[in-house]
C-alpha positions as CSV (number, residue, x, y, z in Angstrom):
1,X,0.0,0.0,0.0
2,X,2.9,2.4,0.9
3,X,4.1,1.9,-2.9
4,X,1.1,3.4,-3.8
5,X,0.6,6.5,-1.7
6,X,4.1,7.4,-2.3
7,X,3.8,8.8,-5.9
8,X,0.6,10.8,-5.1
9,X,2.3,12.3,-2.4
10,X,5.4,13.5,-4.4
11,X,2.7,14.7,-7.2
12,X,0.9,16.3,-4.7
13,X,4.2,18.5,-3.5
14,X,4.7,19.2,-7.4
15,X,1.8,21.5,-7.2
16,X,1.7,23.4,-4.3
17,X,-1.7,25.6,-3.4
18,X,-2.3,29.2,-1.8
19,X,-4.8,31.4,-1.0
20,X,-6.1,34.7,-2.0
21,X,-8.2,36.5,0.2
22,X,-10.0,40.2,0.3
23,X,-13.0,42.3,0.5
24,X,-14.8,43.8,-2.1
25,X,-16.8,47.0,-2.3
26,X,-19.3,48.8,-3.9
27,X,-18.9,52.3,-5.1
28,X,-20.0,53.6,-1.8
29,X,-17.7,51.7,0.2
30,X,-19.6,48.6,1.2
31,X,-19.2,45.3,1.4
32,X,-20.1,44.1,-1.8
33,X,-22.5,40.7,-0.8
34,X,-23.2,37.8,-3.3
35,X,-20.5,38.7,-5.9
36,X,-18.7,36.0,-7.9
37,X,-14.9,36.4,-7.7
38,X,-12.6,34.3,-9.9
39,X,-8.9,33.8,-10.4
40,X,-8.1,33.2,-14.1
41,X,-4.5,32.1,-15.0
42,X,-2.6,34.9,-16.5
43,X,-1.4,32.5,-19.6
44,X,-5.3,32.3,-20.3
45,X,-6.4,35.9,-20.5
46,X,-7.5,37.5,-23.5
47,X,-8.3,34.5,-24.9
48,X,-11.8,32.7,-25.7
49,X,-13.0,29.6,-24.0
50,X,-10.9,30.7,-20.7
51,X,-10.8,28.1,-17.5
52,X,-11.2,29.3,-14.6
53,X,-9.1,28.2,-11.6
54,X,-11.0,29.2,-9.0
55,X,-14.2,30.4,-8.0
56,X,-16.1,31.9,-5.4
57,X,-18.6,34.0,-3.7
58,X,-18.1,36.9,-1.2
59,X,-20.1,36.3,2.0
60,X,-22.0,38.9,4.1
61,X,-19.4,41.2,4.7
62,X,-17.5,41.4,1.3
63,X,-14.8,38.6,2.2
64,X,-13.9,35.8,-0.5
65,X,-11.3,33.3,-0.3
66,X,-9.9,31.5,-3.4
67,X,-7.6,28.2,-3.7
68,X,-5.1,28.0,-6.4
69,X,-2.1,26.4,-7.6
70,X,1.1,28.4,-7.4
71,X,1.5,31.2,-10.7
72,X,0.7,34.4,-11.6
73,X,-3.3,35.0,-12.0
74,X,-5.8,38.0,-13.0
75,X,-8.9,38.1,-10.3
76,X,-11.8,39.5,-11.1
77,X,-15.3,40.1,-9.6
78,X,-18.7,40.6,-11.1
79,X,-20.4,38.3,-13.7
80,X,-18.3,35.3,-15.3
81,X,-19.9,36.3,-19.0
């Protein structure tokens, strides 16, 4: 069994995670509740048919928490269209 987990774990170390957190606002300075916030990969924007790597939704007081993979992304609120 050991011979088996080992090679996820390694793969798993490959591709480390982090988070990105934050608030977001509305024009007057409030917590902006019920928005979509996305992290798209910066090697994917601009173009059509675009993944995204992580989604979310902020919470009652603006806050939003995203998981990724390591690398340089674009995050963006509002509607995913």
């Amino acid at each position: 069994m050991l011979g088996i987990l080992l090679p996820l774990l390694i793969l798993a170390q490959a591709n480390p995670t982090g988070v990105v957190t934050g608030i977001v606002r509305n024009s007057m300075g409030m917590p902006a509740v019920g928005v979509r916030v996305y992290a798209v990969s910066e090697n994917d924007a601009g173009k059509t048919g675009i993944v995204l790597e992580s989604i979310s939704q902020t919470d009652n007081t603006g806050r939003y928490r995203l998981e990724i993979r390591a690398g340089r992304y674009y995050i963006a609120a509002g509607s995913v269209d």
